[in-house]
C-alpha positions as CSV (number, residue, x, y, z in Angstrom):
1,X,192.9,15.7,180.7
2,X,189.8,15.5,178.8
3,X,186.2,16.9,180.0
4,X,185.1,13.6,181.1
5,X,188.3,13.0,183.4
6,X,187.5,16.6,185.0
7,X,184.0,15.0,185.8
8,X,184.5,11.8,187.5
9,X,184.5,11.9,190.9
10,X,187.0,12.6,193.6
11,X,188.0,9.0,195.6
12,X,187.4,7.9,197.9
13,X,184.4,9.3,198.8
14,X,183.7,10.1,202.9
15,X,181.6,7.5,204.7
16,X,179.6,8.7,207.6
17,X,180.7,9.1,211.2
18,X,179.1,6.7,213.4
19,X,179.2,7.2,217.0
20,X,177.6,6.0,220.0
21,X,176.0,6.4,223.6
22,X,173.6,7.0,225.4
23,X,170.1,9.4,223.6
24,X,170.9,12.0,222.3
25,X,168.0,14.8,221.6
26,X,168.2,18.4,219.5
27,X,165.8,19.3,216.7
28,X,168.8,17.9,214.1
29,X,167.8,14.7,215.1
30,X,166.6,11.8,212.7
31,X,165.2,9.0,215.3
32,X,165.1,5.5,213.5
33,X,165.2,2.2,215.9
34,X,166.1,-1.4,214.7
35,X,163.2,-4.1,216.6
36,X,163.2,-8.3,216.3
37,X,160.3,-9.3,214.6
38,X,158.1,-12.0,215.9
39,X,159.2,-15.6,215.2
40,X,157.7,-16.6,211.6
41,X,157.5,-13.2,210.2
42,X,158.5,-12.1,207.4
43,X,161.2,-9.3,207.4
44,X,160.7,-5.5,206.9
45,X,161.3,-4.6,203.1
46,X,160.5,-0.8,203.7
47,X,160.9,1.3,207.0
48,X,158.5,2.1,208.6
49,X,157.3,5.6,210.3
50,X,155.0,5.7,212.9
51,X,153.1,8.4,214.3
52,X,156.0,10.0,216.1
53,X,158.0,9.6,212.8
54,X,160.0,7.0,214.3
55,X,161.4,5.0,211.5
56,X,161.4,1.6,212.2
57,X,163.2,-1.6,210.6
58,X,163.0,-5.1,211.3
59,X,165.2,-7.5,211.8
60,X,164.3,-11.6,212.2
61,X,165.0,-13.4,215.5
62,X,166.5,-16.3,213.8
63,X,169.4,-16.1,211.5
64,X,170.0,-17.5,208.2
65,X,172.8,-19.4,207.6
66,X,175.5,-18.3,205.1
67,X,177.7,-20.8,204.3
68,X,176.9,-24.4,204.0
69,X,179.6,-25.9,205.8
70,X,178.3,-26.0,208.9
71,X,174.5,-27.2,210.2
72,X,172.1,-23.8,210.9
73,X,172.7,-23.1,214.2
74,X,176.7,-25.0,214.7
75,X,178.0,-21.1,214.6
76,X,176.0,-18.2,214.2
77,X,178.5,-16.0,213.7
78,X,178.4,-17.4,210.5
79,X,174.3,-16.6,209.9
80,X,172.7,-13.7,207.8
81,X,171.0,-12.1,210.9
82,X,169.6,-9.0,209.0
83,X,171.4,-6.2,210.3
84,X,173.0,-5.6,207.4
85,X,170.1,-5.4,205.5
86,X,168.5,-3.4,208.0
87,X,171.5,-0.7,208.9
88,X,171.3,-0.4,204.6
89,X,167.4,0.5,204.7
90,X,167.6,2.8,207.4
91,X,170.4,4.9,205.4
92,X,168.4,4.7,201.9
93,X,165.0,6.1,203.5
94,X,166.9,8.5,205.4
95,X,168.7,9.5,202.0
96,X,166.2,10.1,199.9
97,X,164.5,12.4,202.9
98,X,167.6,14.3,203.1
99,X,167.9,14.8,199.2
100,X,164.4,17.0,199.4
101,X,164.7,18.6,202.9
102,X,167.1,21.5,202.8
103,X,167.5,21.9,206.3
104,X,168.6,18.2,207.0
105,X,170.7,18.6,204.4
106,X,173.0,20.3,206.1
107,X,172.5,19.6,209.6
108,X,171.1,15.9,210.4
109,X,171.9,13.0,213.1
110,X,171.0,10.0,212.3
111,X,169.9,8.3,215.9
112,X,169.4,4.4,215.5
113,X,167.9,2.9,218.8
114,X,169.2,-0.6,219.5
115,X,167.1,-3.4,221.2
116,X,168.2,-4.9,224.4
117,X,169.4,-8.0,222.8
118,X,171.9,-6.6,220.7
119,X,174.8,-8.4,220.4
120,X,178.6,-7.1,219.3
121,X,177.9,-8.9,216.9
122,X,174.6,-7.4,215.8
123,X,176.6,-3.7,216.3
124,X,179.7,-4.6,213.5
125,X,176.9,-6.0,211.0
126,X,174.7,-2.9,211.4
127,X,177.6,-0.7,211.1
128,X,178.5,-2.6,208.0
129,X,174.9,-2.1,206.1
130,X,174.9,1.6,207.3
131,X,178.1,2.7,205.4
132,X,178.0,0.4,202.6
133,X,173.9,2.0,201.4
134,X,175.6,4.9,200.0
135,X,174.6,5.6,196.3
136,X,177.5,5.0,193.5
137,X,178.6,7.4,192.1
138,X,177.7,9.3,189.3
139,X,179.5,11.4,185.9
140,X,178.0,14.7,186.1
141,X,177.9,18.8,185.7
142,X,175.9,19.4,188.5
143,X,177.0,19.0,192.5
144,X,176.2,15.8,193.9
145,X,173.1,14.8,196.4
146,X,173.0,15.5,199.8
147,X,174.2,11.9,202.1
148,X,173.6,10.9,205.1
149,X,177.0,11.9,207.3
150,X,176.7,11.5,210.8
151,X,175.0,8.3,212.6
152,X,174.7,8.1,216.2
153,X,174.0,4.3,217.9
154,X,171.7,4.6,221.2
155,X,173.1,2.2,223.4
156,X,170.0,2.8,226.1
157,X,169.2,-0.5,227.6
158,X,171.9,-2.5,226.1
159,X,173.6,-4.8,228.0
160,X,176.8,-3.5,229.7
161,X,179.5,-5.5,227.9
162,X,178.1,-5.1,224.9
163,X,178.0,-0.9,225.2
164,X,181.7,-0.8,226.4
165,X,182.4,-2.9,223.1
166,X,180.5,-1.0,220.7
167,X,183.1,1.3,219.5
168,X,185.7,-1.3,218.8
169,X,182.3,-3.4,217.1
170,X,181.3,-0.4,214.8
171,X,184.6,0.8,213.9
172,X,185.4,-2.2,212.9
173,X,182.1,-2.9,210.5
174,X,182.8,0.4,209.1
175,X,185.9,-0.5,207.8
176,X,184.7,-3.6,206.5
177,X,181.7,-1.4,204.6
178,X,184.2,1.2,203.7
179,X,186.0,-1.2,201.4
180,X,182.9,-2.5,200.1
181,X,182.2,1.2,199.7
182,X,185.3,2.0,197.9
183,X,185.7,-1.2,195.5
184,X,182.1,-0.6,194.5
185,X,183.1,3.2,193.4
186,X,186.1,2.3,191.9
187,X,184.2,-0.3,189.6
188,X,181.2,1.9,188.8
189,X,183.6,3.8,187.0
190,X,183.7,3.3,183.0
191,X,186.7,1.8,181.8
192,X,187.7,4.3,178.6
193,X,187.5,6.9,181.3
194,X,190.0,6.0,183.7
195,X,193.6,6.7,182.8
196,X,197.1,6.1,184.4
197,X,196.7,10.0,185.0
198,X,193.6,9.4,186.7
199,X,195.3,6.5,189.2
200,X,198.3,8.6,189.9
201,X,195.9,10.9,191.4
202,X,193.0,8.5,193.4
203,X,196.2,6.2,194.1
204,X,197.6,9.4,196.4
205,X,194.0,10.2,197.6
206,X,193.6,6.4,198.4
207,X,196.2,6.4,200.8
208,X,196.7,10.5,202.1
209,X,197.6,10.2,205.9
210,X,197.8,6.6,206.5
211,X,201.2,5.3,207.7
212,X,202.4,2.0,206.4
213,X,200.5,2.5,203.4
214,X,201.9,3.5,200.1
215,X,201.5,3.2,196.2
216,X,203.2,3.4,193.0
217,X,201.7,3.7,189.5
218,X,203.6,2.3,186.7
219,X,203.4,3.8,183.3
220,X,204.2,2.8,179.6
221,X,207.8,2.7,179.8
222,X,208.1,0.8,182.8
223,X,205.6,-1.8,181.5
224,X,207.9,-2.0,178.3
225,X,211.4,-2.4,180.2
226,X,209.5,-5.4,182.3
227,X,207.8,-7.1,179.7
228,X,204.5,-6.7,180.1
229,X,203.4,-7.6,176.7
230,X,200.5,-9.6,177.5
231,X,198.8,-6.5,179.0
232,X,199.8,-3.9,176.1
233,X,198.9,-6.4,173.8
234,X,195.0,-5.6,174.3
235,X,195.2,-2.1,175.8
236,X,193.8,0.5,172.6
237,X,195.4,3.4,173.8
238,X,198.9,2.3,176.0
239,X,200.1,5.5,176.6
240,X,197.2,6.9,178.2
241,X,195.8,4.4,179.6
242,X,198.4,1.0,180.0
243,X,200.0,1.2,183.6
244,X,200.5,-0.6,186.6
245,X,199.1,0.1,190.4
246,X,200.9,-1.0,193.2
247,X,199.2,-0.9,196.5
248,X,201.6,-1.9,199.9
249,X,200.1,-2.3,203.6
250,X,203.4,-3.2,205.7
251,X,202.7,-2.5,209.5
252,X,206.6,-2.6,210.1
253,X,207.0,1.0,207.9
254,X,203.8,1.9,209.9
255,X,205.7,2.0,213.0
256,X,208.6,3.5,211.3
257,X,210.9,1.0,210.7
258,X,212.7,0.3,207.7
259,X,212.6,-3.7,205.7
260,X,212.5,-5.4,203.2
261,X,210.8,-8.6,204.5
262,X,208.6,-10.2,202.3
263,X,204.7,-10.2,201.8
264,X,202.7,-12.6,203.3
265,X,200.8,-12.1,200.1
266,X,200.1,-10.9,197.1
267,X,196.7,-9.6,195.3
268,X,196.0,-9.4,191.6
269,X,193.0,-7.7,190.3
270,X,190.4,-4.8,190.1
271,X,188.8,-1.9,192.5
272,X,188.7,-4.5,195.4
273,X,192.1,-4.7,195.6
274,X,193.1,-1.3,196.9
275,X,189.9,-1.0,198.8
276,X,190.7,-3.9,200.8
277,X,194.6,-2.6,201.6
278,X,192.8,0.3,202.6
279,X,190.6,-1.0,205.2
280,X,194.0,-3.2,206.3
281,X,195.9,-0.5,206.7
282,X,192.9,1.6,209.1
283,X,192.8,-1.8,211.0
284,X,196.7,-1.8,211.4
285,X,196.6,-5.5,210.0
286,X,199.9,-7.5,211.3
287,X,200.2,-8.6,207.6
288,X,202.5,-7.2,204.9
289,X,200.1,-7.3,201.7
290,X,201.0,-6.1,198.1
291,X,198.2,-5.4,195.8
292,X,199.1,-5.5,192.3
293,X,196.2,-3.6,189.7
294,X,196.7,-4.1,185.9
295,X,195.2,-1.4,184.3
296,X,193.8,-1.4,180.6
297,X,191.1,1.7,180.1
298,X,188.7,-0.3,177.7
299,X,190.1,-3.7,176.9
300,X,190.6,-4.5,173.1
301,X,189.0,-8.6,172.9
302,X,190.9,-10.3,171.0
303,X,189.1,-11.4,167.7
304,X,188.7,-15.0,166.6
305,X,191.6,-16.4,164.6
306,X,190.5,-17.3,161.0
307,X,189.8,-20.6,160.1
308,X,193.2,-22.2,158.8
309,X,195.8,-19.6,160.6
310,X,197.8,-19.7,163.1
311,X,196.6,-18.3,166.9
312,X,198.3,-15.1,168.0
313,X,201.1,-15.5,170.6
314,X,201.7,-13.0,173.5
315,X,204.9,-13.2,175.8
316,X,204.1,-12.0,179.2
317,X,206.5,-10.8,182.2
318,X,208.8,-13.7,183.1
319,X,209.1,-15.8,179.6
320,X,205.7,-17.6,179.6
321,X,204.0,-17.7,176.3
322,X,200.5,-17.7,175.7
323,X,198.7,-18.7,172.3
324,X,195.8,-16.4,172.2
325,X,192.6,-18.7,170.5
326,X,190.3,-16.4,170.8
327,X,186.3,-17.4,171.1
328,X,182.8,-17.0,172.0
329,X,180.8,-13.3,172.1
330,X,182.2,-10.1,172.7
331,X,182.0,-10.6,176.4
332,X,183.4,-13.4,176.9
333,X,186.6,-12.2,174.9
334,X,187.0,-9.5,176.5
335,X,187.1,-11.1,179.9
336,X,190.2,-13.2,178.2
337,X,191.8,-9.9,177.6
338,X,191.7,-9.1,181.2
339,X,193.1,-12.8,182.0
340,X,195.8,-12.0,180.0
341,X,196.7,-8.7,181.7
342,X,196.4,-10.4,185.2
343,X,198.9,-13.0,184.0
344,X,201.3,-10.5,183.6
345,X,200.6,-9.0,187.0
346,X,200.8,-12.7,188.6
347,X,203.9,-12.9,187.1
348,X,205.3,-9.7,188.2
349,X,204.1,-10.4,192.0
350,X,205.4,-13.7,191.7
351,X,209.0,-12.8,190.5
352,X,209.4,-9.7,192.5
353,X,208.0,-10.3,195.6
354,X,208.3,-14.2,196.3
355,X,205.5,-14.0,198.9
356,X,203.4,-16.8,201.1
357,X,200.5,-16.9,198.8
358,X,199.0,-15.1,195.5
359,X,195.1,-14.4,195.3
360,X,193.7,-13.1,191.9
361,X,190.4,-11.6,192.3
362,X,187.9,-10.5,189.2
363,X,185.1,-11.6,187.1
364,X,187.1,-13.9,185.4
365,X,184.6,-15.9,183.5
366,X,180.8,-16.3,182.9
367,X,181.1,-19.9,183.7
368,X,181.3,-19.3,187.0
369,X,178.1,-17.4,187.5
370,X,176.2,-19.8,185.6
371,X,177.4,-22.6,188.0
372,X,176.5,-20.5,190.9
373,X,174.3,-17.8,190.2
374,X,174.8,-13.9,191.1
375,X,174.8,-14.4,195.0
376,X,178.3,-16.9,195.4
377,X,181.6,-16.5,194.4
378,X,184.1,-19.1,193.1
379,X,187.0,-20.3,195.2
380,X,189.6,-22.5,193.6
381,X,192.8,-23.4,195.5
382,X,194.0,-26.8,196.2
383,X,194.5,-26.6,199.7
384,X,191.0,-28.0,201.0
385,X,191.8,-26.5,204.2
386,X,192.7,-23.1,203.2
387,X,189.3,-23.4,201.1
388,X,186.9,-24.0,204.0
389,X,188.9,-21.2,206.0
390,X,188.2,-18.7,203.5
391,X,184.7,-20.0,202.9
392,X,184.1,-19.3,206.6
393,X,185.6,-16.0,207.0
394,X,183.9,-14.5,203.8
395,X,180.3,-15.7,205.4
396,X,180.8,-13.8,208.4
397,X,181.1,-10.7,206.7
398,X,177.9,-12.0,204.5
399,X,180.0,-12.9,201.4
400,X,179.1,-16.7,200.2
401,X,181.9,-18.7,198.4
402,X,182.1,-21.9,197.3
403,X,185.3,-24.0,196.7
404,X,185.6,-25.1,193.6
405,X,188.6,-27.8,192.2
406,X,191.7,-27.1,190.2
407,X,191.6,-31.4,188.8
408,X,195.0,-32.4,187.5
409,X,193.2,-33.9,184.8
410,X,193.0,-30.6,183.2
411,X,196.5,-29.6,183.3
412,X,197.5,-30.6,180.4
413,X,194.7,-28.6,178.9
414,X,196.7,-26.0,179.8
415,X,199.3,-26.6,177.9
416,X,199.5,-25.8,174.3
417,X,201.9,-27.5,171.0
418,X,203.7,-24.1,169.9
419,X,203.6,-22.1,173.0
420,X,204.0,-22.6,177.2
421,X,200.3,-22.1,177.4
422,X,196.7,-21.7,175.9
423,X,194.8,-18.7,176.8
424,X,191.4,-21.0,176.6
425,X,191.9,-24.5,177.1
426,X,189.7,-27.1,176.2
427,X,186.8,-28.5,179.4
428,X,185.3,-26.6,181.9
429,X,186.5,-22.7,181.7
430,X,186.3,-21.6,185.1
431,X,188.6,-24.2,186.9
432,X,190.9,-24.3,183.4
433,X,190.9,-20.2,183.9
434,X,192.3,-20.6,187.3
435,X,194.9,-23.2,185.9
436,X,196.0,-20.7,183.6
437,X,196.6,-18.1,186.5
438,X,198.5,-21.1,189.1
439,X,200.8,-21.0,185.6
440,X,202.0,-17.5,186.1
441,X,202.7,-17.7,190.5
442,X,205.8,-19.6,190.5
443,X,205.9,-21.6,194.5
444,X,203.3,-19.4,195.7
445,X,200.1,-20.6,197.2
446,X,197.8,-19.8,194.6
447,X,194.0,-18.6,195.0
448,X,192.0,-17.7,192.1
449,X,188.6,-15.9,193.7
450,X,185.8,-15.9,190.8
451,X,183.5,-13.2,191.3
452,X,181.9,-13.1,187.7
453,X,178.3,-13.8,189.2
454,X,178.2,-11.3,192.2
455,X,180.5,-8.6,190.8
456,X,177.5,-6.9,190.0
457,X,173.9,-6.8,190.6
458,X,170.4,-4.9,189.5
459,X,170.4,-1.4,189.7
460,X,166.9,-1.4,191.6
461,X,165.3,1.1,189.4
462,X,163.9,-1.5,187.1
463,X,165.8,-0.2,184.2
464,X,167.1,-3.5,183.4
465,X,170.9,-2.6,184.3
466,X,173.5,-3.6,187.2
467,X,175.7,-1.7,189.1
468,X,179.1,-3.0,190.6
469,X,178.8,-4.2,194.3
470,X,182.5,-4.6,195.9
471,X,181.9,-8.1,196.4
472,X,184.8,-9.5,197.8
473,X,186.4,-6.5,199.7
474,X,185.3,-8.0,202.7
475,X,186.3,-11.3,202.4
476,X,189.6,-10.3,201.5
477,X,189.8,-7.7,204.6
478,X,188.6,-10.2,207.2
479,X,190.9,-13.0,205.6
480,X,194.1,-10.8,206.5
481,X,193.2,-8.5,209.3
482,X,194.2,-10.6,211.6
């Protein structure tokens, strides 16, 4: 293991303890409240302190709406009401006063006082933006900052029902931030430093002490004997870095019991992928769920075919052949090599496990972000009812979708004269990506979520670069929790 591998960091990471109650007082205390704004104005971008060094957030007395599916107001359950935003400026002012202050470095509590209109709602949103404002992490010699660790709610003056729900409310928007959290880590990592020695490892980590959930990580050999080609045919280094993850939530081993019943589903792709089985598994989901994580290191794009020869042809796991005509700029080639590796992975989960449904999950294109910017992801399925389902349940966790078609039109731009299939057929890539995928998933219900747009986002230093965000991981979590 190389110098950088020693340096990356341990995974997951710890998120803080939040608990709540009634005040609680001592000179480790950090008192922060959350208030509702006055209709019409505009929302707190900073916290405030006042003389007391109270620091103070706002949050708006209307929501937003988040998905348009429904008219503002039908269901506000599925409206941005702030919290979020407010539980992740509360965390980032309190960080950056713990990174300088070597006393509440090492002792600090966190005490954010709730309004009397705070719903349970309000309480799983808040704990949401509190866990997910956590730096990312960083390559480096010297010992990381100091976080913020424990976060205590004051309940005083909350209605009853609402304080004799707030544990069940807070745990449960922790775990959704904690796979935000965790998928965001995983993907802030760089690619030529993450080897099938370094998933062994964080695969063990990611699942240490949690019944029901195990993993595997597949290496070289075992990709050869299964015919993965399509993924060793654009990973540089396949001994070090070519290999397979396999992530399984079943609740049935949870309780101890042995089977071999089928998953309800399937998930292909990156770092949100085990971070959501994660959060399943701490939420003791009723589901059976196999995640399925190609990995590549640094992907080698293919290179364009010169004019007058042939395209190159990879055979993936199961038969299928693909005729590799490679295009465009280096990015979006190598976003084709990672469709190709996925295909193989689709394959495999198809094959092997035969489940309900299959969901591939990554920033599969660019065309997707330029038809709907950095904030939405792309949803294609073809059950329009399984579409607006998902497009609900990712808005109230504050992730937008928007379903997007699979035409039949375009299937035969699929297809290709000397092979089963074309790794970029001709019309509009994004939907023609996800007709690739449906290719490789056999009876399956088939979702393809396209996350190139909000996959990643400004750094917020100005420096001109993004950083990865975990979108998805909560969609993904509230979709099968249940």
């Amino acid at each position: 293991m190389d110098g950088v591998l020693r340096m990356l960091p341990s995974l997951p990471r710890g998120i803080p303890e939040i608990t709540c109650g009634a005040t609680a007082s001592g000179s480790e205390v950090v008192d922060c409240r959350v208030q509702v704004l006055p209709t019409g104005s505009p929302a707190l971008s900073v916290v405030r302190a006042d003389g007391d060094g109270v620091r103070t957030v706002g949050v708006p007395s209307a929501p937003s709406p988040l998905s348009d599916f429904l008219a503002p107001g039908e269901d506000s359950r599925l409206s941005d009401d702030g919290w979020r935003t407010a539980g992740q400026l509360l965390i980032r002012e309190i960080t950056a006063m713990v990174e300088v202050h070597p006393v509440k470095a090492k002792r600090h509590l966190v005490q954010v006082r709730v309004p009397a209109s705070t719903t349970r709602r309000h309480l799983r949103n808040l704990a949401q933006g509190l866990v997910t404002a956590g730096r990312v992490p960083t390559v480096r010699h010297r010992s990381p900052a100091p976080t913020v660790r424990d976060i205590h709610i004051d309940l005083t003056g909350v209605p009853d029902q609402v304080a004799d729900a707030a544990p069940r409310e807070l745990a449960l928007g922790a775990a959704l931030g904690g796979a935000t959290a965790l998928a965001r880590d995983l993907d802030s990592l760089p690619d030529g430093a993450v080897s099938v020695e370094w998933w062994r490892q964080t695969a063990k980590d990611i699942t240490a002490g949690i019944p029901g959930l195990r993993t595997r990580v597949r290496g070289i050999n075992w990709l050869e004997r299964k015919g993965f080609r399509g993924l060793l045919s654009i990973c540089g280094d396949p001994v070090r870095y070519a290999g397979l993850v396999e992530v399984t939530w079943d609740p049935a081993a949870a309780e101890g019991e042995l089977t071999d019943m089928r998953p309800d589903a399937v998930l292909v792709g990156g770092a949100v992928v085990p971070a959501a089985l994660r959060a399943l598994a701490d939420l003791r989901s009723p589901r059976k769920i196999v995640g399925l994580v190609p990995v590549t290191g640094l992907p080698v794009a293919p290179q364009p075919v010169p004019s007058g020869r042939p395209a190159e042809i990879v055979e993936h796991c199961g038969g299928l052949t693909t005729s590799v005509n490679a295009s465009g700029d280096e990015d979006a080639r190598t976003r084709l090599a990672r469709r190709i590796a996925a295909a193989d992975a689709l394959a495999h989960g198809s094959h092997r496990y035969r489940p309900a449904q299959i969901i591939a999950v990554g920033a599969w294109t660019a065309a997707a972000e330029t038809a709907l910017g950095t904030g939405t992801g792309a949803l294609f399925t073809r059950d329009a009812d399984r579409a607006r389902r998902m497009t609900l349940r990712g808005a109230k966790v504050g992730e937008r979708w928007w379903p997007m078609p699979m035409p039949s039109y375009l299937e035969d731009a699929v297809d290709a004269e000397s092979t089963d299939l074309t790794a970029e057929p001709a019309g509009p890539a994004a939907p023609a990506a996800a007709l690739y995928f449906d290719r490789f998933t056999g009876d399956s219900e088939f979702t393809s979520l396209d996350i190139g747009g909000p996959s990643s986002a400004p750094d917020g230093r100005g420096s001109g670069g993004r950083v990865a965000t975990g979108f998805a991981a909560r969609s993904l979590v509230e979709w099968f929790r249940r």
